[in-house]
ZAMARGU-4260 file (C-alpha; in steps of 0.2 Angstrom, whole numbers, plus 5000, padded with zeros to 4 digits):
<rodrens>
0) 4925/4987/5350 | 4928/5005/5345 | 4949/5010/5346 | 4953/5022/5358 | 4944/5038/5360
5) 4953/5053/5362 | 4950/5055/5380 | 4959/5037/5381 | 4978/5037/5382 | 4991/5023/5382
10) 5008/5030/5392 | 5023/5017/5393 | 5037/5022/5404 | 5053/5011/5401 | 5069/5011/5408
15) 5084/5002/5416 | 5081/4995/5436 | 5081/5007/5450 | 5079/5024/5438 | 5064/5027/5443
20) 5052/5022/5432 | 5037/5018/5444 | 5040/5036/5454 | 5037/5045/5436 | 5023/5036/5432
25) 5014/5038/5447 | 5017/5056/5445 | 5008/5055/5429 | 4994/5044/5436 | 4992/5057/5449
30) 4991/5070/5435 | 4977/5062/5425 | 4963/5071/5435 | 4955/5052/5435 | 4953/5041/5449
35) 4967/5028/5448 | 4970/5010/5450 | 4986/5003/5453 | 4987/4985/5444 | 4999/4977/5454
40) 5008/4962/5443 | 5020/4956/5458 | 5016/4939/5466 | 5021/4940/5484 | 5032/4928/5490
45) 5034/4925/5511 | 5050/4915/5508 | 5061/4932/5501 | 5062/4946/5512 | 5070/4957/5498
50) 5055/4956/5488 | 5043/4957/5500 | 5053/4974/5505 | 5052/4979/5488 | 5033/4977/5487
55) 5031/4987/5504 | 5040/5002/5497 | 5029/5004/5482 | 5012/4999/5492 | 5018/5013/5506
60) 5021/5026/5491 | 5005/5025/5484 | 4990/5039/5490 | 4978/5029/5500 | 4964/5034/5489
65) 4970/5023/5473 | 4964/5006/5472 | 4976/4994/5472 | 4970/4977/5463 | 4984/4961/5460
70) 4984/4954/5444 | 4998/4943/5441 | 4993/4934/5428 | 4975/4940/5424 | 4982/4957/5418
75) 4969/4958/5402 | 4953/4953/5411 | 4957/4967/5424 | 4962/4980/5410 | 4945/4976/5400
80) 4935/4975/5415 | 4940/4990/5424 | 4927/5005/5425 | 4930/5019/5411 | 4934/5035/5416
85) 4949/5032/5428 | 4968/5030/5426 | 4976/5013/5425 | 4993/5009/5433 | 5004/4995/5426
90) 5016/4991/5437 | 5027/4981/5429 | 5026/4973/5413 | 5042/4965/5415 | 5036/4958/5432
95) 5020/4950/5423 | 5030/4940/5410 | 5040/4933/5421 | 5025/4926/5431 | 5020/4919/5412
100) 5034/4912/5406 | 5030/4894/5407 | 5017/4896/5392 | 5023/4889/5377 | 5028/4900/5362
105) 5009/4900/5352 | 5001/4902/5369 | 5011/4917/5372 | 5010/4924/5355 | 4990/4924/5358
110) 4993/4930/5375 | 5003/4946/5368 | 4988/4950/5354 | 4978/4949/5367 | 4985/4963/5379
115) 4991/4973/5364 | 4972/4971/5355 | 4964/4975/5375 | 4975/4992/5375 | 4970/4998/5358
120) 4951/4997/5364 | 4949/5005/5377 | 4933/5014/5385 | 4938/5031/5392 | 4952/5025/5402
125) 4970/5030/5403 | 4984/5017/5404 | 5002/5020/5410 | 5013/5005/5408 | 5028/5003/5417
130) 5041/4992/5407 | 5057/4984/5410 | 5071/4988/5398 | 5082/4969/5400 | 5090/4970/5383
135) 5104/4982/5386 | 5116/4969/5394 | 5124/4952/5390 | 5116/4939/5384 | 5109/4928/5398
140) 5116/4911/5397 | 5102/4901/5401 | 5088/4898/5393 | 5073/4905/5403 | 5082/4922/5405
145) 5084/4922/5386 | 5066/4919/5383 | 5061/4931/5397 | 5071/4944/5390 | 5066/4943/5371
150) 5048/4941/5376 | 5047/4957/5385 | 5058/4967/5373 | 5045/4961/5357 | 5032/4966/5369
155) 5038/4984/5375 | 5042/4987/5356 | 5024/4982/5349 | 5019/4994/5367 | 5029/5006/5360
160) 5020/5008/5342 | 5003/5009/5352 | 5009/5020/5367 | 5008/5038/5365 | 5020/5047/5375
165) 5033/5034/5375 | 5044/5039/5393 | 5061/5033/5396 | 5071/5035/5412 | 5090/5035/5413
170) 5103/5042/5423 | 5090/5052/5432 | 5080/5061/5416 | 5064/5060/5410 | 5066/5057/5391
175) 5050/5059/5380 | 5055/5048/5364 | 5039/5053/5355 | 5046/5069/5356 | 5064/5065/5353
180) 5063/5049/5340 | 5054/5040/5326 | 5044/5023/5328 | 5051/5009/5320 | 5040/5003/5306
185) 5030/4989/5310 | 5043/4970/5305 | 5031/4962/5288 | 5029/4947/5296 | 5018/4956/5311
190) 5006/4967/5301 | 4987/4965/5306
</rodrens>
């Protein structure tokens, strides 16, 4: 596979809960001049209101015309086989680890490569990932929040190296950090 071409973009859109972070990048989605598919990582759940409530107000927000396609767990297969030319819309990251949480470290370690290595490749598409930033409060005291917040934070970071702008939404502002920052280098122990 070729790397991304210059008519292919990878956006990632962080940000704390509630800060709007799916209405920005739907704006950009809309923006893109491509026809756009909306990957929809949320499992629905009959037995929770809420979330069922939460699921509504982003299906209800969305232009009829974009595609809507659930991927809970087969995020990667979707992304790769997607048609070219079109804007992809993640929504969210955060939402799709938590469905995979169960897989045991090296499963999830493959799991990760393989998203990062399907973004990095792809075929006349933009992507715009919308990410969960969990990492700003106390540590969780249980095990399962621990893991879920150290996977996705690793994850967003390897997004953010790849990701081009990098978007995050706070206290009602749209901040570009590819205009405003400096990348991290990339940690020894995970250069390819």
């Amino acid at each position: 596979m070729m790397p991304s071409s210059p008519s292919s973009r990878i956006l990632l859109v962080t940000g704390p809960a509630k800060s709007g972070k799916s209405e920005w990048a739907e704006t950009l989605a809309m923006q893109s001049g491509k026809s756009v598919i909306y990957i929809a990582t949320a499992q629905t759940n009959s037995g929770d209101s809420e979330w069922q409530q939460r699921i509504s107000q982003h299906r209800d927000r969305r232009p009829a015309e974009w595609l809507t396609v659930e991927a809970p767990q087969n995020l990667i297969e979707t992304i790769v086989t997607t048609p070219s030319y079109c804007c992809l819309l993640i929504d969210s990251l955060g939402t799709w680890v938590a469905n995979l949480l169960e897989q045991d470290s090296m499963t999830w370690a493959a799991t990760e490569e393989n998203l990062i290595l399907s973004l990095e490749h792809l075929d006349n598409k933009d992507v715009i990932v919308v990410a969960e930033e969990t990492s700003w409060g106390v540590v969780p005291a249980y095990h399962s929040g621990r893991l879920f917040r150290d996977r996705l934070g690793h994850l967003v970071r390897r997004l953010g190296t790849v990701a081009n702008p990098v978007y995050l939404i706070a206290g009602g502002h749209v901040l570009n950090l590819s205009l405003l920052g400096s990348p991290l280098p990339t940690p020894l122990n995970e250069k390819r």
